[in-house]
N, C-alpha and C positions, 0 to 999 in steps of 0.2 A: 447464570451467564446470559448475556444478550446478544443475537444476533444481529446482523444488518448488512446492506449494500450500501456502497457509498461512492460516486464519482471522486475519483481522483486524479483525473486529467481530461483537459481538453485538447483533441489531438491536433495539432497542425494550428494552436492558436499560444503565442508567447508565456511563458510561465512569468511567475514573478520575477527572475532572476533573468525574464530575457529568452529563455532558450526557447527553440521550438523545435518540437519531437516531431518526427517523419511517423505516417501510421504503419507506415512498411518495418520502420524498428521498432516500433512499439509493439505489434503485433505478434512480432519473432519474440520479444523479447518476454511478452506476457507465456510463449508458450513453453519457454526456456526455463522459466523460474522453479527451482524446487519449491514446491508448495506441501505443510504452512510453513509461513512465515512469522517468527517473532517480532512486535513492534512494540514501542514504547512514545509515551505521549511527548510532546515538543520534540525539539532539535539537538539530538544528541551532539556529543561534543565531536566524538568518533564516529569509526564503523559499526565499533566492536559492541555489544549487546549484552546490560550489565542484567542476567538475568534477576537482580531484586527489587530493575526499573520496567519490566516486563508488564503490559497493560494487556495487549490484545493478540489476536494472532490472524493473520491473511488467509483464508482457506480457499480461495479459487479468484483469477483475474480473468474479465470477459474485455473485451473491446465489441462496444456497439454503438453504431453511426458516428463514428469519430470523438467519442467518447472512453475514457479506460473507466471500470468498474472495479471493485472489489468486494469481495464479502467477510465481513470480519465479524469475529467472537472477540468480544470483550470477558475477558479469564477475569476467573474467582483470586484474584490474588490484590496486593496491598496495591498498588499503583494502577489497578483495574476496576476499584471503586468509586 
């Protein structure tokens, strides 16, 4: 398995989509998350989470200088190759 950090948001600056996150919900919200989290690569169609599209997993969210972080495990599984 591999691990890593990886920026995943800049806070207070427009997403692709336009939107821009407050650091003040951002910050609630990183400490709100059950953590891990299961994710899978691209843009799923849904919410729902088809565990045999399962790639990585989210094990901690930090916010540092208006930036969100994450640290992710890339799992031993077929879509995590």
């Amino acid at each position: 398995m591999t691990a890593f950090t990886t920026k995943i948001l800049d806070i207070g600056v427009p997403t692709i989509t336009g939107r821009i996150y407050p650091a003040e919900e951002i910050a609630k919200a990183a400490q709100l998350v059950n953590l891990p989290l299961l994710g899978q690569v691209g843009v799923p169609e849904s919410h729902q989470i088809n565990l045999e599209d399962v790639s990585h997993k989210v094990t901690a969210l930090r916010v540092v200088n208006n930036e969100l972080f994450a640290d992710v495990i890339v799992l031993d599984t077929e879509k995590g190759k």
